[in-house]
N, C-alpha and C positions, 0 to 999 in steps of 0.2 A: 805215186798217189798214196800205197801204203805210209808210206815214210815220212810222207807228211799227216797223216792221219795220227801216227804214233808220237811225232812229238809234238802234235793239239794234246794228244793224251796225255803226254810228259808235262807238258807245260802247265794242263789243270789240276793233276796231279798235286805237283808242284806249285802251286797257287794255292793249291788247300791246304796242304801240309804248311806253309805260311803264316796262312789265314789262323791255323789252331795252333803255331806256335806264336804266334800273336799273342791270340786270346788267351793261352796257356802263363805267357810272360806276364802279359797282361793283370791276371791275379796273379801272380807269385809279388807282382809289383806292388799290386795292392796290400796282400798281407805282409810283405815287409814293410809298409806304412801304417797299415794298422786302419785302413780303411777298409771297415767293416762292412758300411753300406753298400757301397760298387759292388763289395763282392757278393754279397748278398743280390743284388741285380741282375750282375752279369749269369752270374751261378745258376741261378733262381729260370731266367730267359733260356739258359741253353739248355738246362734239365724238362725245361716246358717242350720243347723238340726234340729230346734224346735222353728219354730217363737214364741209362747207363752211361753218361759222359761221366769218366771217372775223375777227368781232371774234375769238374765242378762238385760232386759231392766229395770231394778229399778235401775240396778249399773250404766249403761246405761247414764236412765236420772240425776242420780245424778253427775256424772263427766259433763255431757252438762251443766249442773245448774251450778257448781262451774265454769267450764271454761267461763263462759256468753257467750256460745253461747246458746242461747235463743230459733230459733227455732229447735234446733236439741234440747234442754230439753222439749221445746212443745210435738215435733214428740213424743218420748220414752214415756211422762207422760200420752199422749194419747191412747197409745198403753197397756199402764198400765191397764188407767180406761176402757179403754173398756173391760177388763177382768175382770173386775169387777168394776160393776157400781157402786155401793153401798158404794164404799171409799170415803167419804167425804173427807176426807184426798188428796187424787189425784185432788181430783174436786177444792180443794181450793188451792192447788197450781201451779193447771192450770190458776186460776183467777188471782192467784200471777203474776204471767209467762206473761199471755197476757196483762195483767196490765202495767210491764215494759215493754212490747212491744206496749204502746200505740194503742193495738187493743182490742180499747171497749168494741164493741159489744163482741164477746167471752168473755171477763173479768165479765161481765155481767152476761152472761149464766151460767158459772160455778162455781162463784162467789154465784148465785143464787140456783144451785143445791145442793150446800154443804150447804149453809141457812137452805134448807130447810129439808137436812137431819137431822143437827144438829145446830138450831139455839142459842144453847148456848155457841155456841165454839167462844172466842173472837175474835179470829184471822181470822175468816171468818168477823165475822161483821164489823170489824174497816176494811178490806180492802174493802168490800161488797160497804159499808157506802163512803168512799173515791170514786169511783169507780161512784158511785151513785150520788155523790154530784157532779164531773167532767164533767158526762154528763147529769146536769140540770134535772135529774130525782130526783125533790125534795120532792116530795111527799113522795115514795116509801121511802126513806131517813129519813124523818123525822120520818116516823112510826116506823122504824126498829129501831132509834137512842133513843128515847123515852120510844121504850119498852128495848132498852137494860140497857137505864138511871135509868127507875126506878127501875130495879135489881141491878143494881151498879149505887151510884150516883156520887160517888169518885172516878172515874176512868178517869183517864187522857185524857187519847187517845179519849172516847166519848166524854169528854166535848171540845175538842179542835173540832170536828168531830162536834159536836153542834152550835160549832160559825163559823164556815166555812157554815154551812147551813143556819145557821141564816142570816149571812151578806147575804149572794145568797139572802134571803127572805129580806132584808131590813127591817130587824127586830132587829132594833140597840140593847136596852131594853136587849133582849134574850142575842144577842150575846153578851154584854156587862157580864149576867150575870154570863156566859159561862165560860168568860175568866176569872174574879175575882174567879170563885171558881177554875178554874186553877191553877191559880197564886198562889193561895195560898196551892198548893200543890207541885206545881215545878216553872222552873225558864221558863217563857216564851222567846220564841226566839224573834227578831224583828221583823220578820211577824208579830206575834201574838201583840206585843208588838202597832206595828202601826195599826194594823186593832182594837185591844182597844180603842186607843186615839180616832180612826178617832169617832168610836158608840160614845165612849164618847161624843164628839163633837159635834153630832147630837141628843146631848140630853141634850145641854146647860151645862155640865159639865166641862166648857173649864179648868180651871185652871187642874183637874186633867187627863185632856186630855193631855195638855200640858208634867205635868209630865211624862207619859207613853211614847209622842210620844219623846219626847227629851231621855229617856230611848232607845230606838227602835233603837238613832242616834248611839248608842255606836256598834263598827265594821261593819259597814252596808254598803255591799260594793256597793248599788245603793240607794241609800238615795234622789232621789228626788223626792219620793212622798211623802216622812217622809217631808222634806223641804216645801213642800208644802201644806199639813195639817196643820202645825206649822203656814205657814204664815195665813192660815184662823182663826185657834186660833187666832193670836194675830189682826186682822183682828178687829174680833170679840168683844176682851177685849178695841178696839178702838187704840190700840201702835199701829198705821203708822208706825212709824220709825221701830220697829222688824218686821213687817208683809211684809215691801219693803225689808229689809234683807233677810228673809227668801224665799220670791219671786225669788231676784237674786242668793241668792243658789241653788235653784229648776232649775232655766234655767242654771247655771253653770253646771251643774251636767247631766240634761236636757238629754236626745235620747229618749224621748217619744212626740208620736204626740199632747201633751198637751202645746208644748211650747206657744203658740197662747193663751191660756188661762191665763198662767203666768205672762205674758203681757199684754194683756185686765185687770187683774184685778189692776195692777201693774198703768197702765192707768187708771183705775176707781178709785183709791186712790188720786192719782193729780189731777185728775176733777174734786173728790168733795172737796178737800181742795181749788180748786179754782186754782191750778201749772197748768193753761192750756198750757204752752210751752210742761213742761214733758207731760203730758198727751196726746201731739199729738203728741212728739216722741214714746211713748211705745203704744197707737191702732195704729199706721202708722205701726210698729214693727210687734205688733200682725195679722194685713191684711196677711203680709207675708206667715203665718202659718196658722193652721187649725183652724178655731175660727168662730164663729157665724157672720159672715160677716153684716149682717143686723145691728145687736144692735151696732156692734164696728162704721160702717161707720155713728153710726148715732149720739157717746159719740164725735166722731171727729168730727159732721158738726157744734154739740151744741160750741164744745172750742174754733173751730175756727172761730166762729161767735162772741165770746164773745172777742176775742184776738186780731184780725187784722181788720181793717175798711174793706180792700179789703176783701170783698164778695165771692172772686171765689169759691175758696174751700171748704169753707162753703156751698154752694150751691151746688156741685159737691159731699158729702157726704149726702146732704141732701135728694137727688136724688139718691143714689146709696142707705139710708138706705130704700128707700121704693121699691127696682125694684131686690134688691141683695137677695139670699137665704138665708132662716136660718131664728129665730121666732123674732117678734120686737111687744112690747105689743099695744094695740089700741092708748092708752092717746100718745103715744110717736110717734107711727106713724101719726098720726091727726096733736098732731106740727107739724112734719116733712114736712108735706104737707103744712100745711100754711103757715109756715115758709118761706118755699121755695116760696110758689106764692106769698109772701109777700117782698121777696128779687128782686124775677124777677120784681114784678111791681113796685122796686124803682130803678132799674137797668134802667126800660127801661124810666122813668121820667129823667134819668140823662143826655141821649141818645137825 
């Protein structure tokens, strides 16, 4: 009687175990069609009787993930790990998930749990790393990046991951050196392309700065800060004539609050060649815009003093570079001053 008691038991055992790898195939069949509804039904029915059926919220969240809706693959992938904490796996691409949902802090958190479960798994650390670098948590970053450098030092994604933190740090040197062992491993995009040139740059390297950033220019569909690096280069190598071209590419191109700059320096090129016409049309230009109002009203009170006998102007910048916001050095402020008292008391001799 026993014996046959035990295998009634064996056999519904056995009948279940079945039944759920059925149901289990069942969706795995569906998502390899890409029948999204079923499984949404089937999923949807068995979670209505057994909220922890992990096969149904895994299938769950992987139809929310493909469909990009984002927080319904959050909901599902959370409801995963909480059934088990321990999946590094779930935890990293929760980090994934709130990553592209530009929520931080959680990208952060889980980001950081799966680290720490398995800090060898790449794919935690290159998102970990990005994630880290985004919100100015550079320290944490730079350890993580470092130790994963020195395991692999020929890995793309770190060393790209390397210059993004470097530049944050303004550690041109680094990032510069970042990108060259990149480079020579793939083809860098333009970002990378111009964030090269610019280190370069800043490390008197112009010529091959140049090259890289004129590289950078090739399909780039907002090119004005590339335009505008080039004009500091050629700046630099003393070419006026390239450096005012690529000035007015920069403000052609222009929808950033830099335009004020492009112009001021654009003006700074005519005022020291002595073009003080141009030079009080382009800082008159740049006042317009966002620009260090002090030093510009003060490149314009120098031109216009040197250009026209009439006085006003000249006096009316002179006055404005020392009472206007924004940084204007000692020696230049000091002119300014005297300058100006020195104008008023021929003004009022003429009087």
């Amino acid at each position: 009687m026993k014996l046959k008691y035990l295998f009634i038991g064996l056999w519904l055992i056995t009948g279940l175990i079945q039944v759920c790898a059925q149901e289990q195939d069942e969706l795995s069949i569906y998502l390899e069609r890409g029948e999204y509804l079923k499984i949404k039904s089937i999923a949807d029915s068995r979670l209505a009787t057994d909220s922890a059926d992990l096969v149904a919220i895994s299938a769950l969240a992987k139809v929310y993930e493909s469909e990009q809706n984002i927080a319904k693959a959050i909901k599902y992938n959370t409801l995963k790990w909480r059934l088990d904490t321990t999946n590094y796996l779930v935890a990293r691409k929760l980090g994934q998930l709130y990553e592209d949902a530009e929520i931080f802090k959680e990208a952060l958190m889980f980001y950081g749990i799966a680290y720490r479960q398995n800090p060898e798994d790449f794919i935690t650390t290159k998102g970990f790393c990005n994630v880290l670098i985004s919100t100015e948590n550079l320290g944490l970053a730079d350890t993580i990046l470092s130790a994963a450098l020195n395991k692999d030092s020929l890995n793309v994604a770190h060393l790209l991951n390397e210059a993004r933190l470097s530049y944050k740090l303004r550690d041109m040197a680094r990032t510069s050196d970042a990108l060259m062992k990149a480079g020579h491993l793939t083809n860098l995009s333009n970002y990378f392309q111009r964030m090269l040139g610019y280190a370069l740059l800043q490390q008197d390297s112009t010529d091959l700065a140049i090259r890289y950033l004129r590289n950078a220019l090739e399909n780039d569909r907002n090119p004005e800060v590339t335009y505008y690096y080039l004009a500091l280069a050629y700046e630099r190598k003393k070419d006026d004539k390239a450096a005012l071209s690529y000035f007015d590419k920069a403000i052609t191109e222009g929808i950033s609050k830099d335009l004020g700059t492009y112009y001021f320096r654009k003006g700074q090129i005519f005022f020291f060649n002595k073009d003080y016409k141009n030079a009080c049309t382009e800082l008159e230009t740049a006042l317009m815009h966002d620009v260090n109002k002090a030093i510009c009203h003060y490149y314009l009170a120098v031109a216009y003093d040197n250009r026209y006998k009439n006085k006003a102007k000249a006096m009316h910048h002179f006055e404005k570079s020392t009472s206007e916001a924004g940084f204007i050095p000692p020696d230049m402020k000091q002119y300014a001053e005297a300058r100006l008292l020195q104008l008023k008391e021929m003004r009022h001799q003429k009087q």
